[in-house]
C-alpha positions as CSV (number, residue, x, y, z in Angstrom):
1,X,0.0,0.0,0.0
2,X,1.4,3.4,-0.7
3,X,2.5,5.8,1.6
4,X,0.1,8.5,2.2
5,X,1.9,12.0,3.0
6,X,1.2,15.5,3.9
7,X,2.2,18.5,3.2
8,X,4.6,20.1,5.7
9,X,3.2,23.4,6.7
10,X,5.3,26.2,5.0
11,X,6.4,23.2,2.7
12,X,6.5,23.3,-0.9
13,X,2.9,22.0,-0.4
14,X,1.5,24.6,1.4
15,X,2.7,26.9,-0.2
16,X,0.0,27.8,-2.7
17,X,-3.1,27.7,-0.7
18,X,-4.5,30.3,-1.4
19,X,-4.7,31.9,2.1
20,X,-3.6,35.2,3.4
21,X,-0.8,34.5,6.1
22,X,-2.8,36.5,9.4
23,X,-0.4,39.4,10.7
24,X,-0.8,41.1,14.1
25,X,-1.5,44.8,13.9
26,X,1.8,44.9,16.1
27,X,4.0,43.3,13.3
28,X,2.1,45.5,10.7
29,X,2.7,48.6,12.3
30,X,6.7,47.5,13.1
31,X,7.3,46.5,9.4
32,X,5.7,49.8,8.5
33,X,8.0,51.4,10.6
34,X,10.8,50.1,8.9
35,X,9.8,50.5,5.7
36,X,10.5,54.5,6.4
37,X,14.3,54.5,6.4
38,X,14.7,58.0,7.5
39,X,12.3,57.0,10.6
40,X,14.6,53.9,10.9
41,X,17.8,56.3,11.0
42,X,16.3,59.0,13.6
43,X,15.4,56.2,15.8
44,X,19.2,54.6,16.3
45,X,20.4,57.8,16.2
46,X,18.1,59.1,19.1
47,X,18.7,55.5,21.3
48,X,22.1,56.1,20.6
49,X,22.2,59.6,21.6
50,X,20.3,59.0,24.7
51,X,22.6,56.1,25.7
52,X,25.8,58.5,25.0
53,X,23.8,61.4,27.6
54,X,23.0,58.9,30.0
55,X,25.8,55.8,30.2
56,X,28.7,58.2,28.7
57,X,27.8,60.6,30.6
58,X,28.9,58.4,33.8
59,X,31.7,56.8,32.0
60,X,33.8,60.0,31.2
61,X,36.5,60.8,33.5
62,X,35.4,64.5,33.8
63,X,31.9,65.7,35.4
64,X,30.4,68.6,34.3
65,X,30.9,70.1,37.5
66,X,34.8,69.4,37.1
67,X,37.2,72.1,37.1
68,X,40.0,71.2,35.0
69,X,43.7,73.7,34.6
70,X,42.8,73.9,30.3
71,X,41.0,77.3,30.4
72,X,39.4,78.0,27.2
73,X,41.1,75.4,24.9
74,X,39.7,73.9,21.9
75,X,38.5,70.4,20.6
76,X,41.4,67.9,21.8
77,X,41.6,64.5,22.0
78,X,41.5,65.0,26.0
79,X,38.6,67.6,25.2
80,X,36.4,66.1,22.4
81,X,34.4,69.5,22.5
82,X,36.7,71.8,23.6
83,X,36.3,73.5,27.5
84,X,35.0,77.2,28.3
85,X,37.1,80.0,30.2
86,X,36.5,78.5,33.6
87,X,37.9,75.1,33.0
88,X,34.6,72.7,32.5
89,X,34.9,70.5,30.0
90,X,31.9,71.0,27.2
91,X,31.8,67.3,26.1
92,X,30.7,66.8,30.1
93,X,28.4,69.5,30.2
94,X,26.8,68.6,26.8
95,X,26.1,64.8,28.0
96,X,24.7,66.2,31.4
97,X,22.6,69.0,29.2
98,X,21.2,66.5,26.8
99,X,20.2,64.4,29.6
100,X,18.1,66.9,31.1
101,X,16.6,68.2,28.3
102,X,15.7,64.4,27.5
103,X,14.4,63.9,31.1
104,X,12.1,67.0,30.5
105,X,10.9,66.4,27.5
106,X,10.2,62.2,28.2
107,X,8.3,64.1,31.4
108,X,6.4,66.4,29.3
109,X,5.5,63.9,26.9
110,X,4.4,60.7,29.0
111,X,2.5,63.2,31.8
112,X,0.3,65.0,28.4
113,X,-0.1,61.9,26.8
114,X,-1.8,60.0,29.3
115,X,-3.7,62.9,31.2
116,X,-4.6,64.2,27.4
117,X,-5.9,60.6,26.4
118,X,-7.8,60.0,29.3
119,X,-9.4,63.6,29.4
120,X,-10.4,63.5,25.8
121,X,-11.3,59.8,25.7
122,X,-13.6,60.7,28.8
123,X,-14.9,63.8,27.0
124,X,-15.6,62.0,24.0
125,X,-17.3,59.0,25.5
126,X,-19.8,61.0,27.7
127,X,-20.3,63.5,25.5
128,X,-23.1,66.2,25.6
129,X,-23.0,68.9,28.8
130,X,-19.8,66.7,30.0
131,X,-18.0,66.5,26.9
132,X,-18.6,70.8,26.1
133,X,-17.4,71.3,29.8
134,X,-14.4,69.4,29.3
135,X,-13.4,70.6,26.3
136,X,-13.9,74.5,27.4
137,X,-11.4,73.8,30.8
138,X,-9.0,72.5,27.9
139,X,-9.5,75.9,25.9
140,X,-9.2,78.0,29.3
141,X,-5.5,76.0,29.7
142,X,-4.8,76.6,25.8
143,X,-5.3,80.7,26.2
144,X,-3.3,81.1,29.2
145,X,0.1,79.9,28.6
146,X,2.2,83.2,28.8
147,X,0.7,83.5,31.8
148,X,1.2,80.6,33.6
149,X,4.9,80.2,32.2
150,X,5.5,83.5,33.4
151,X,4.3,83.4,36.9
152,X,5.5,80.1,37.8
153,X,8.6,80.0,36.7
154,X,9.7,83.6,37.0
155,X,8.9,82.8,41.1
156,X,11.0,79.6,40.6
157,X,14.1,81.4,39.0
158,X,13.3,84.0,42.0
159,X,13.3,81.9,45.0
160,X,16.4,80.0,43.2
161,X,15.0,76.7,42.8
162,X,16.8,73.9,40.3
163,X,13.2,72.8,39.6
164,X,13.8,71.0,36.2
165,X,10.5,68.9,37.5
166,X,8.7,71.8,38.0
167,X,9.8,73.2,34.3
168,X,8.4,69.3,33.1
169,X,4.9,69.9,35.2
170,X,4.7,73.2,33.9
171,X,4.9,72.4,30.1
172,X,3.1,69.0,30.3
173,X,0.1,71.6,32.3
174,X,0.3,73.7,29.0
175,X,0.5,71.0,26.2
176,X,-1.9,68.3,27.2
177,X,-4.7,70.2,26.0
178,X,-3.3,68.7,22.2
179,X,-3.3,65.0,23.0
180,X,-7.3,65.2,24.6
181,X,-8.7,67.2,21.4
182,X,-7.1,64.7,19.1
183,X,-8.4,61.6,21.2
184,X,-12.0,63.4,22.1
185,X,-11.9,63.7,17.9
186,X,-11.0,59.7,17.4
187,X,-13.5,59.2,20.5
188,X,-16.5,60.7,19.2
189,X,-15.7,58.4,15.8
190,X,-15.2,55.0,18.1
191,X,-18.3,55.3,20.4
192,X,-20.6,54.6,17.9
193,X,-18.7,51.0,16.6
194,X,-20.4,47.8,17.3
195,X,-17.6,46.9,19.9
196,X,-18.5,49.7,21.9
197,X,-22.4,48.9,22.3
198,X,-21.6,44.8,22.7
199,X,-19.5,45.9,25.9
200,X,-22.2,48.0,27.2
201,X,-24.6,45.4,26.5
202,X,-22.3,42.9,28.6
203,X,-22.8,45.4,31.2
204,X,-19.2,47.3,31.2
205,X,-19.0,50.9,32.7
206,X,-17.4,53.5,31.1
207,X,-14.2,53.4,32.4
208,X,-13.7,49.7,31.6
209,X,-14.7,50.6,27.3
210,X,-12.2,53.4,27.9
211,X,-9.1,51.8,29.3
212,X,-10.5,48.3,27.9
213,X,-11.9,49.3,24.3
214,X,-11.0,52.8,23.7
215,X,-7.9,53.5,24.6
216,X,-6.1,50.6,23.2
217,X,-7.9,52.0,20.0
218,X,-6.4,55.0,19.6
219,X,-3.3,54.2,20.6
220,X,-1.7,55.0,17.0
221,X,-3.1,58.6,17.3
222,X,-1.8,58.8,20.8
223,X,2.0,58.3,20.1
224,X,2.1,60.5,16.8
225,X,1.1,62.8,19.0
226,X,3.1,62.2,22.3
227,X,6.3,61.9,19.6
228,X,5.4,65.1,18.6
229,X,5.4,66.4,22.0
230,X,8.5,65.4,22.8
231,X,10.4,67.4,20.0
232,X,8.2,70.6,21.5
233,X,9.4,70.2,24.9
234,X,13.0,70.0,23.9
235,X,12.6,72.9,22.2
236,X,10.5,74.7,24.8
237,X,12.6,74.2,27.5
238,X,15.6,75.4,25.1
239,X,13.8,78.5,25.1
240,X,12.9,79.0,28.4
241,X,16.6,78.1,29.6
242,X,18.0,80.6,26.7
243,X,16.0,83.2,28.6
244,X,16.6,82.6,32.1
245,X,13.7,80.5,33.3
246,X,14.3,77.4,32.7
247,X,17.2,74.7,34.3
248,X,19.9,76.8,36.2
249,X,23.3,76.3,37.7
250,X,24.8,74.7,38.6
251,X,22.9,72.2,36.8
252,X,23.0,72.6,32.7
253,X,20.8,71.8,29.8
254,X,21.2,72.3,26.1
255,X,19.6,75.7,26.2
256,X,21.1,77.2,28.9
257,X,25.0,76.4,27.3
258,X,23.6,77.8,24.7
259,X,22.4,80.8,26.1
260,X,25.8,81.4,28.4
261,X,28.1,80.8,25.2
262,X,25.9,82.9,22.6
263,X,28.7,85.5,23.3
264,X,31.9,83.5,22.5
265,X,30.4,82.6,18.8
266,X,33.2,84.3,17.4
267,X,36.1,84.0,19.8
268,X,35.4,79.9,20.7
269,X,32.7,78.8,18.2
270,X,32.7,75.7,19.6
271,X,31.2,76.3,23.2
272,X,27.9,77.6,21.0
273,X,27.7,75.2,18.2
274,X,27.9,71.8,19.8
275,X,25.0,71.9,22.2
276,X,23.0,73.3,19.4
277,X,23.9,70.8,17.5
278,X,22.6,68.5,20.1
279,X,19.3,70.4,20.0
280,X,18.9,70.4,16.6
281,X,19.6,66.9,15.9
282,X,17.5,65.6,18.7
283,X,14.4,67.6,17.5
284,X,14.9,66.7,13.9
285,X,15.3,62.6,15.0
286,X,12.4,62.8,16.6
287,X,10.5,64.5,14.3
288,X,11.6,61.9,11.5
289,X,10.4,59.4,14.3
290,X,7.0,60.8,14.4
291,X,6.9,61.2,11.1
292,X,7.5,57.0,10.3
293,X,5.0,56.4,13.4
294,X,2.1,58.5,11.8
295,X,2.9,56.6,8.3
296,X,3.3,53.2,10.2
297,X,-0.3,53.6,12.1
298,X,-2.0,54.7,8.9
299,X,-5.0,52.5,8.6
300,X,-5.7,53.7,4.7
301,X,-3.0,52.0,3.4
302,X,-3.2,48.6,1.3
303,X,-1.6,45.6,2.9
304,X,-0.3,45.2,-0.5
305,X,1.9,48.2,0.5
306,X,3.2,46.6,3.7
């Protein structure tokens, strides 16, 4: 009697079935991802930029609170970035200022992102008289922010506090106004899906669809918009720092060696241009990163294309 035999699966007899291979929306989003070579770039570039800040940063044999006897020199070998007229080393001081700016703007971004999502998710679910009140306390934050940057951390850079946390609570206060429209938007959209009415049906409360149902929903919108946060903070607490109220020494961010070395731009270049060189290509990396997550989340696109 002859043998009977199968086809191994993913053999050369299974191979023409006919059937589409099922791919997780996880794997669909991660080989989106990495179709975007630019995105792909930013991203090592930013992991490895944050590892330099943070593991090189403790590695290198000077702190950025080290006096050392090479007053104003240039880039060396023993000074990769040169040092200022007191001594410090700038390659020390850049790795402690990107960390900060990096611990800021990571702050900023992961306290908006889940106070926005949950605000706007709420709004959006309830709707009616809850959802309008909602959304007018997140206009009253959105037309105030002059003011409340002003007075809070004017009173912190009077009383001489460090308060980089403060800076973070400040910021994320002023920006997660963004991340609840856009997920009140998506909500409003979601509520209505047959998922939504089965759960109430099986008797789940509102706060189980929105952490349960919702949430997990809108997740794609969510980190576009967190990523996007992220590059603002950088950039906002740059600013602030540049003018005085933001991280002060004798800690250091980006902005503030920035802002203390804007006068040497023509006597010792480099104590200006390599923390804004940090600035910039941080913001741009994550940028390009935000840019590859918003393509890789896209729900309009074929799965031919992916």
């Amino acid at each position: 009697m002859a043998e009977t035999t199968h086809p191994v699966p993913g053999g050369p007899g299974a191979q023409d079935s006919g059937d589409p291979v099922p791919v997780s929306r996880a794997r669909l989003v991660v080989r989106r991802f990495l179709r975007h070579r630019l995105a792909t770039v930013s991203l090592v570039l930013f992991v490895l930029l944050v590892l330099l800040a943070f593991v090189g940063g403790a590695l290198w044999h000077y702190g950025y609170d080290t006096f050392t006897p090479d007053n104003s020199q240039p880039p060396s070998a023993a000074h990769p970035f040169g040092t200022d007229a007191t001594g410090y080393d700038l390659f020390a001081q850049v790795l402690r200022g990107t960390q900060r700016s990096i611990e800021i703007a990571l702050f900023v971004a992961a306290a908006s992102g889940i106070f926005g999502s949950v605000w706007g998710a709420a709004a959006g679910l309830y709707g009616g008289r809850v959802d309008t009140l909602m959304m007018r306390v997140a206009d009253l934050v959105l037309i105030f922010p002059a003011i409340a940057v002003a007075a809070v951390l004017a009173n912190n850079v009077a009383t001489g506090g460090q308060g980089w946390l403060l800076i973070g609570v400040v910021l994320a206060a002023l920006t997660w106004p963004y991340v609840a429209r856009l997920v009140r938007g998506l909500v409003l959209s979601l509520r209505e899906r047959e998922f939504i009415a089965a759960a109430r049906t099986f008797g789940a409360g509102s706060w189980r669809i929105i952490f349960r149902h919702i949430l997990p929903n809108a997740m794609g919108t969510i980190v576009v918009a967190v990523t996007i946060i992220v590059a603002v903070a950088i950039l906002a607490e740059t600013a602030l720092s540049f003018i005085g109220f933001g991280v002060r020494a004798p800690d250091t961010s980006l902005g503030l060696l920035v802002s203390q070395n804007q006068s040497a731009v023509s006597t010792r270049p480099w104590l200006f241009y390599f923390p804004g060189l940090f600035i910039v290509v941080i913001a741009l990396c994550v940028n390009f990163i935000g840019d590859g997550l918003r393509d890789a989340f896209d729900n309009t696109r074929s799965r031919s294309r992916t």
